[in-house]
C-alpha angles and dihedrals in degrees: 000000000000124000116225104222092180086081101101091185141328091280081080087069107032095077121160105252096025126121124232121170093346086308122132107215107216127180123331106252099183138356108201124176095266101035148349127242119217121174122235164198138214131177103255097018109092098179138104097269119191120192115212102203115193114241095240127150138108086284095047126093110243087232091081092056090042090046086050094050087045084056097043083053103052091043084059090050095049096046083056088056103037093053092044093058091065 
């Protein structure tokens, strides 16, 4: 598999009207220093949806991924324990 080193970060890839995994990126709402927010569509899903895209790239500092993954973690870990509770 090639790597495309033309990709400077993922805001290359994160484009308002692009599509990535069946989602629709709308407008950016926020960029914070860890992540962006875009706003977004997908076919069957007919709620508000938000993406949260990590700030990673050559330019960008490894906490924000590290900081991603620590999130992503602790989601997993809520959802257990929510869906134990009921």
């Amino acid at each position: 598999m090639a790597i495309n080193t033309d990709i400077q970060a993922v805001d290359d890839i994160f484009q308002e009207s692009k599509v990535v995994d069946g989602f629709v990126i709308g407008k950016e709402v926020h960029r914070g220093g860890m992540a962006s927010l875009y706003s977004a569509t997908k076919e069957g899903i007919d709620v508000p949806i938000l993406l949260k895209i990590p700030r990673v790239g050559r330019d960008q500092p490894v906490e924000s991924h590290i900081g991603f993954e620590t999130e992503l973690t602790i989601l997993r870990s809520l959802k257990i324990h929510t869906y134990q509770n009921f």
